[in-house]
C-alpha positions in Angstrom: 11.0 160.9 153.0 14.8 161.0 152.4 16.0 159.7 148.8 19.4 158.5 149.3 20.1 158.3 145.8 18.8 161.5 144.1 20.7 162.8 141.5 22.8 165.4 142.6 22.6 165.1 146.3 24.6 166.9 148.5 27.7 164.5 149.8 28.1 164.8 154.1 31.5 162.7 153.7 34.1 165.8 153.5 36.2 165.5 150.8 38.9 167.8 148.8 36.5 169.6 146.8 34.4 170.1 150.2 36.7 172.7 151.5 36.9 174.9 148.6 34.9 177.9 148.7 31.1 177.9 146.6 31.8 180.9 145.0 34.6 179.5 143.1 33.1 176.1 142.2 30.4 178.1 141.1 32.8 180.7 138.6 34.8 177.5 137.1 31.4 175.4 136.5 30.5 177.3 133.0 34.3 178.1 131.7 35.0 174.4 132.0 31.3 173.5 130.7 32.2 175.7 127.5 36.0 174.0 126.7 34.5 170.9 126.9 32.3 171.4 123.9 35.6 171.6 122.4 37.2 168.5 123.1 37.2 165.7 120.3 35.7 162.4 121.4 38.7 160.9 122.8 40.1 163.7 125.4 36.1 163.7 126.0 36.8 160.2 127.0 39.7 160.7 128.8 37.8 163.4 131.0 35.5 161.6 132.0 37.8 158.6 133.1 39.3 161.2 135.2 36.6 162.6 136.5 35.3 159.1 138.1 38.5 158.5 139.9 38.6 161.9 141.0 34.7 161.2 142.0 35.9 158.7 144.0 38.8 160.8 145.4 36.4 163.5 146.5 34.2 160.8 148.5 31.4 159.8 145.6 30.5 156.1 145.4 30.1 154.2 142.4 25.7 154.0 143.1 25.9 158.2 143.3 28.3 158.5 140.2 25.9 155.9 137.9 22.6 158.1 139.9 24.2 161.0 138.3 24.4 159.8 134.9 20.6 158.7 134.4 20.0 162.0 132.5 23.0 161.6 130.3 21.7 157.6 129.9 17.9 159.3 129.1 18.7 161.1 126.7 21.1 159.4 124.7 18.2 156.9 124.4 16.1 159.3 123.3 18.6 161.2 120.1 19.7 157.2 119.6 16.0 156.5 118.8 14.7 159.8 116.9 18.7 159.5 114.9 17.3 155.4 114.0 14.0 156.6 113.4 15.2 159.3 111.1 17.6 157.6 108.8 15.2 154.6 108.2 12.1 156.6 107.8 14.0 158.2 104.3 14.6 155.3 102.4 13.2 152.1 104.9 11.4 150.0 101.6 15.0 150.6 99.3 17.4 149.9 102.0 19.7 146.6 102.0 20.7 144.7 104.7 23.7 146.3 105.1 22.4 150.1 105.0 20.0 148.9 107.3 22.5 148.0 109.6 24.9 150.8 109.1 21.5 152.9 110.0 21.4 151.5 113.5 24.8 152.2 113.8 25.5 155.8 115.9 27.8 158.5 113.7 30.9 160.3 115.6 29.2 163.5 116.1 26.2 161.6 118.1 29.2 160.0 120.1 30.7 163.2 120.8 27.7 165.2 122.2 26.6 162.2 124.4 30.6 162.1 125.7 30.3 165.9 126.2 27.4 165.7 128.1 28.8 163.1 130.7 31.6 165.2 131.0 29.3 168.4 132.0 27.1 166.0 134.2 30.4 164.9 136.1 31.9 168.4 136.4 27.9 170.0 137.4 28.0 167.1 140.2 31.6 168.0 141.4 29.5 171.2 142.4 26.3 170.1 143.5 28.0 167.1 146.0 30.3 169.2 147.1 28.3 172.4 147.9 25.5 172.2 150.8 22.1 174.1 150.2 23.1 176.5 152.7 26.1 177.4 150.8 24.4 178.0 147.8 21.8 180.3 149.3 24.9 182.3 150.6 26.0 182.4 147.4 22.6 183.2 145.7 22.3 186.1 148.7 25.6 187.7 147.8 23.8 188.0 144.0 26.8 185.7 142.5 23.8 184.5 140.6 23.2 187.2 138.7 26.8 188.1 138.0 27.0 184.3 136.8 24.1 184.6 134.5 25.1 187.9 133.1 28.8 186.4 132.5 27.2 183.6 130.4 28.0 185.6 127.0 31.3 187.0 127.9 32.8 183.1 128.3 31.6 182.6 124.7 33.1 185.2 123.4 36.8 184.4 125.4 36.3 181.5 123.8 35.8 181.9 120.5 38.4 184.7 120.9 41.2 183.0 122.4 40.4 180.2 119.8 40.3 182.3 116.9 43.8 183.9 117.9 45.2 179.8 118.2 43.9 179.3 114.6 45.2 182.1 113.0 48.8 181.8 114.3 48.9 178.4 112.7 48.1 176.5 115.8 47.4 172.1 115.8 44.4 170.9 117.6 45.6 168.4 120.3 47.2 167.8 123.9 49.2 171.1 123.5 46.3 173.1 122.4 44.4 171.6 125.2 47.3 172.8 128.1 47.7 176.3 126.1 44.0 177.2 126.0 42.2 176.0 129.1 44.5 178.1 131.3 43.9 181.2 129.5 40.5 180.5 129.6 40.1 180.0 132.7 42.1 182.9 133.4 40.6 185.2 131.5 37.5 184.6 132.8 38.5 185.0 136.7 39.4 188.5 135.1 36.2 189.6 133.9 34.6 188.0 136.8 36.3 190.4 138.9 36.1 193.4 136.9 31.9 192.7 136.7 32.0 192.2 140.3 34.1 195.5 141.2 31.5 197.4 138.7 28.1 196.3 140.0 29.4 196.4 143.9 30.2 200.6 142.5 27.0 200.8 141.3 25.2 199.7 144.8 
């Protein structure tokens, strides 16, 4: 049996991202998963705005974007809940009205890990609606898999370099820091990508 609305389904309808090639999807998936652990709540927000029109852009109804997002909606149930449960099972018999309400009420950081998440879940689907199965067994043939698992650490630490070197040159969090970073990032990582790829096809 066919499920026509399964998370992640591949997407027949050709659209922009369609014609770019899997092995790139693939490389910018985890750089642009890493900056977005970045972002503050509101360019999270922003992001993901963007994202759905470009969903729709790339050919991705409105029943496939809200399919995708069931995980995201799961589990922000779920830290909602155990967050609730926590704060009122500390001091539930001493609490006032009001604390009890403030209780029920989600902090920022909560906010920003369920935005974040979205974000990734948008970005993931980008790749997974957009590249057929036969694709990514090319992909997974040509071992890009296991250059993209060994790259994992080497993003963190461009990041957290690159971020460092903003910091200590007296750099503002913001828009500009945003447009500055993501590039080099991005960047940066293309270039160890390469230089990974050029060593292990030397050592074959």
């Amino acid at each position: 049996m066919v499920i026509s609305n399964a998370v992640f389904r591949y997407k027949t309808i050709k659209g922009p991202l369609h014609k770019v090639p899997a092995v790139i999807k693939m490389l910018l998936l985890l750089p642009l998963s890493v900056f977005c652990m970045s972002l503050p709540s509101l360019w999270l927000g922003a992001g993901i705005i963007s994202a759905v029109l470009a969903a729709f852009i790339c050919g991705f109804s409105l029943r496939d974007q809200l399919t995708d997002f069931k995980p995201v909606f799961y589990y922000a149930v779920l830290m909602y809940v155990l967050s609730v449960f926590s704060n009122l099972s500390d001091n539930f018999r001493l609490m006032s009205v009001n604390q009890f309400l403030t209780a029920l009420i989600p902090n920022r950081e909560y906010l920003r890990i369920t935005l974040c998440l979205a974000l990734i879940v948008q970005i993931s689907a980008f790749f997974f609606r957009t590249t057929s199965a036969l694709e990514i067994r090319e992909v997974v043939r040509l071992e890009i898999i296991s250059l993209f698992l060994s790259f994992i650490p080497e993003v963190f630490k461009i990041w957290t370099s690159i971020n460092l070197a903003w910091k200590s040159r007296g750099g503002k969090e913001g828009l500009y820091k945003i447009k500055a970073l993501v590039f080099v990032l991005i960047s940066l990582s293309f270039e160890k990508a390469a230089l990974k790829s050029n060593a292990m096809e030397a050592r074959s």
